[in-house]
C-alpha positions in Angstrom: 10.4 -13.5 10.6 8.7 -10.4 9.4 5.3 -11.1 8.0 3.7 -8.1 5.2 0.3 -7.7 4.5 -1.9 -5.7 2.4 -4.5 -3.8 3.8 -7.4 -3.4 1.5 -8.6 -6.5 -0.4 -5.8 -8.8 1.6 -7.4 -7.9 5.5 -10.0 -5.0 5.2 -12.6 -5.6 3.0 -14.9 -2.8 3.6 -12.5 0.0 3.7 -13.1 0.7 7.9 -12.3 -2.3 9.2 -10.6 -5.8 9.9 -12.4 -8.8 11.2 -11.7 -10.0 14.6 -10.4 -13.4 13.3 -7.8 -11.5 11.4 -7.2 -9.5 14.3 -6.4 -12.4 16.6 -4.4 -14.3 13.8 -2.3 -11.1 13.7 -1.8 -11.1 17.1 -1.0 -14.8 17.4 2.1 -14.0 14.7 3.2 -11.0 17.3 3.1 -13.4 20.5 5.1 -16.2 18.7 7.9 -13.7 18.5 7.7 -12.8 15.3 7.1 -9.1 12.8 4.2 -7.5 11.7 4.3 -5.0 9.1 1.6 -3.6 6.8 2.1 -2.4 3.5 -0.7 -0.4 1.3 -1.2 1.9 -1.1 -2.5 4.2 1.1 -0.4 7.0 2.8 0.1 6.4 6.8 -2.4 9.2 7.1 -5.2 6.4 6.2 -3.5 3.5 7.3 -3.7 3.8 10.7 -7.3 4.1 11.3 -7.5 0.7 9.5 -5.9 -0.8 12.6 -6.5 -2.1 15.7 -5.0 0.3 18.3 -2.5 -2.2 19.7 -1.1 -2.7 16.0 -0.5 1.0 14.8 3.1 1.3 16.6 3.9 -1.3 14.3 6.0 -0.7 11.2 4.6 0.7 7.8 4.7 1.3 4.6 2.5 3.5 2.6 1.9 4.9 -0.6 3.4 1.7 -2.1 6.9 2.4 -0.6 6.7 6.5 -0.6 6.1 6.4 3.1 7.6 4.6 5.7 6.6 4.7 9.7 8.9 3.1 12.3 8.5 3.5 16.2 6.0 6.5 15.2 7.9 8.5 13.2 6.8 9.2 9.5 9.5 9.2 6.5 8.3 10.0 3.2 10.0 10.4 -0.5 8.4 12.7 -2.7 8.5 14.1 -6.2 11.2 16.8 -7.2 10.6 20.0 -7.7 11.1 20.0 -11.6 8.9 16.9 -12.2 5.8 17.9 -9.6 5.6 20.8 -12.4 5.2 18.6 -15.0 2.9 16.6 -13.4 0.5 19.6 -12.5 1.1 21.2 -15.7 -0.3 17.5 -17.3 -3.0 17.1 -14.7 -4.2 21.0 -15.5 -4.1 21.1 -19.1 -5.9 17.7 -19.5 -8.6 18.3 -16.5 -8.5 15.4 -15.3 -9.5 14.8 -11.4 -7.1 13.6 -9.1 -6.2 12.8 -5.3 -2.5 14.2 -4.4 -1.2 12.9 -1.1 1.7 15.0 0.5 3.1 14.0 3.7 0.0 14.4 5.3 -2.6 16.8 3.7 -4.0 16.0 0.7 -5.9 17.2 -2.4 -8.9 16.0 -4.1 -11.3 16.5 -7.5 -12.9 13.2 -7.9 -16.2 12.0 -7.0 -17.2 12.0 -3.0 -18.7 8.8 -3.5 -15.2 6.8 -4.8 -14.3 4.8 -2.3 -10.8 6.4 -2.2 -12.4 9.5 -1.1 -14.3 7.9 1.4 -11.2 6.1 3.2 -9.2 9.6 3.5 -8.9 10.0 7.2 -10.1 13.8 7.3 -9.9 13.8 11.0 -6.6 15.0 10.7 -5.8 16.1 6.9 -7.5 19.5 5.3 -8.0 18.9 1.2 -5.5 21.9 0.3 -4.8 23.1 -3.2 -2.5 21.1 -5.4 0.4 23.9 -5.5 0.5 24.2 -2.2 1.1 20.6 -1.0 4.0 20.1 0.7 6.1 17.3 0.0 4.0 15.3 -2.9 4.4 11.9 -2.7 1.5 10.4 -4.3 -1.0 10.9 -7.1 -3.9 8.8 -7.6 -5.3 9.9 -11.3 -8.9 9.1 -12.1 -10.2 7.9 -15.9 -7.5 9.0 -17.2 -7.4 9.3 -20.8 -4.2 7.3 -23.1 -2.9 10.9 -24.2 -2.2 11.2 -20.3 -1.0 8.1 -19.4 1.2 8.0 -22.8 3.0 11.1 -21.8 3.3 9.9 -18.3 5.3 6.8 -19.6 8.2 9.3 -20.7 8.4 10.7 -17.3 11.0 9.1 -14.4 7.9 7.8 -12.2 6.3 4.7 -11.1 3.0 3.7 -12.4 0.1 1.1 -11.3 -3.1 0.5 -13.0 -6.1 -0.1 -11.1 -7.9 -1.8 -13.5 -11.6 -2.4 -11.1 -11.9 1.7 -10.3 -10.4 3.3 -13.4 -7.6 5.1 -11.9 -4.0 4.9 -12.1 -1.2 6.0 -9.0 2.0 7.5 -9.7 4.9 7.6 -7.3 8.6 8.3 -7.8 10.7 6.6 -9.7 12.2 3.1 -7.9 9.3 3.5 -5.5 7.3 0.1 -4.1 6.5 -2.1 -1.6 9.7 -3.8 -1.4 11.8 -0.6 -1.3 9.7 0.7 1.3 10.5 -2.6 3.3 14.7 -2.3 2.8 14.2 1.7 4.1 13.1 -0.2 7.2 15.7 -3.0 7.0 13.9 -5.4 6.3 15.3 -7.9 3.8 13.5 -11.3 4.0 9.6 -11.5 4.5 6.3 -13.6 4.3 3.9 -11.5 2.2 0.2 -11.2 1.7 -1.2 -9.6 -1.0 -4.3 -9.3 -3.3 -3.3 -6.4 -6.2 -0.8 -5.5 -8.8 1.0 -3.3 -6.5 2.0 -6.2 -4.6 3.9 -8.1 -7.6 6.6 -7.2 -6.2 6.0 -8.7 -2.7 5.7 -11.7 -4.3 8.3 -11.7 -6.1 10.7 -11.1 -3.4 8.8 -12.8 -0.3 10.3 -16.1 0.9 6.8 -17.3 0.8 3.3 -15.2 -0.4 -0.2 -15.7 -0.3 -2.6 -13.9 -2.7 -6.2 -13.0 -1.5 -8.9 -13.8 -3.8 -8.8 -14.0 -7.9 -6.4 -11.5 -9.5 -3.8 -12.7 -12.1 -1.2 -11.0 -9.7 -1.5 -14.3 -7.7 0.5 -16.0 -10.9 3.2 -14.6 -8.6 2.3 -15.6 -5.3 3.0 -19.0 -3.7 -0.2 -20.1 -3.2 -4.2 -18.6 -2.9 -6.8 -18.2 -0.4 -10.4 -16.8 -0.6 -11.0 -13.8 1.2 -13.2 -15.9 4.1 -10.0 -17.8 5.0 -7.7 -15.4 5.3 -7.2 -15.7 9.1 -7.3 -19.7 8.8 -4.2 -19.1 6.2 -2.2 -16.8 8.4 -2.2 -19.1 11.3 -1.4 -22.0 9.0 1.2 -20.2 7.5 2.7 -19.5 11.2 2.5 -23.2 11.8 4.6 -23.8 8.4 7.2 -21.5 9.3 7.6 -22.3 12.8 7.9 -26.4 11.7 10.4 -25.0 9.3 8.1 -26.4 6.3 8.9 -22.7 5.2 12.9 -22.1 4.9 14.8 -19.3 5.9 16.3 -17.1 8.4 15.2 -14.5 11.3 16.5 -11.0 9.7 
């Protein structure tokens, strides 16, 4: 069985790391034979140094669904060429500060001290300028005002509200978390979640968990508190492997 989970919110909760219970319930899914795949909003760029060394070879998606990372290697879909101009043309003529993730650089006006910024693995990425991304995939806007976000809604893109930091993130059309899991042939899943972006997790999981109060875990199966997440993960192996939880290895 493939198991999905959320990074921030679900298993990280301070933006660096991912408590050693989690770690070892993690594991304990990997040595009973079974998938783990992680799914986040962020790009694979700042993914990976979220995870335990022995867990980055696993398989991801990022960007909710733009990127996808199997045995290594990074796959990404990004805006056309027509609509990334009318995106920039919107962001520019209504000032408003953004972070623009391409397939691996990135660009950035917001505050240093959003906590976006500070989980941007710069290790690796320069901030470039937003005409000279290659390959946009992902644009996080910040406050934006309802002019913006009204003439975004007649644009062919994907749209999630973060409600708790004022921003909204725009990907292509058709683009989420469970996409991003078929583009890695993955049909049939156990998901973990904790945000709107992963409605649609829940939705399609054979069984899902929310983390923590969100009305996204209407959706979900059943809820846990952030303190018990590991606890839940190994009970939810135990459930599946006593077939209490139905289906089929994929």
């Amino acid at each position: 069985m493939n198991f999905v989970f959320d990074i921030d919110g679900t298993i990280c909760f301070d933006g660096k790391t991912i408590d050693s219970s989690i770690v070892q319930a993690l594991e304990g899914i990997k040595a009973a034979g079974h998938e783990v795949i992680f799914a986040s909003a962020r790009p694979i760029r700042d993914l990976l140094p979220v995870l335990p060394e022995p867990l980055q070879q696993e398989n991801l998606v990022g960007g909710n669904g733009a990127y996808t990372s199997k045995n290594g290697k990074i796959d990404v879909i990004h805006f056309q060429d027509s609509l990334l101009t009318q995106l920039i043309t919107l962001v520019e003529e209504n000032q408003v500060t953004y972070l623009a993730d391409s397939d691996w650089d990135y660009a950035f006006t917001g505050e240093m001290t959003h906590p976006i910024y500070k989980n941007i693995n710069q290790t690796s990425a320069q901030n470039r300028e937003l005409r000279i991304l290659h390959k946009l995939c992902k644009l996080v806007l910040f406050q934006p005002s309802q002019r913006v976000i009204d003439e975004l809604s007649t644009l062919p893109v994907n749209i999630t509200c973060y409600k708790g930091e004022n921003a909204i993130d725009i990907s292509p059309v058709g683009i989420n978390k469970v996409r991003g899991l078929h583009r890695l042939q993955v049909q049939e899943f156990i998901a973990f979640g904790n945000d709107s972006n992963d409605q649609c997790l829940f939705e399609n999981a054979l069984h899902s968990i929310c983390v923590g109060e969100h009305e996204v875990e209407q959706y979900a199966s059943v809820s846990v508190e952030r303190e018990n997440v590991a606890t839940m993960i190994s009970c939810v192996l135990r459930k599946y492997e006593n077939q209490e939880i139905q289906g089929v290895y994929v």
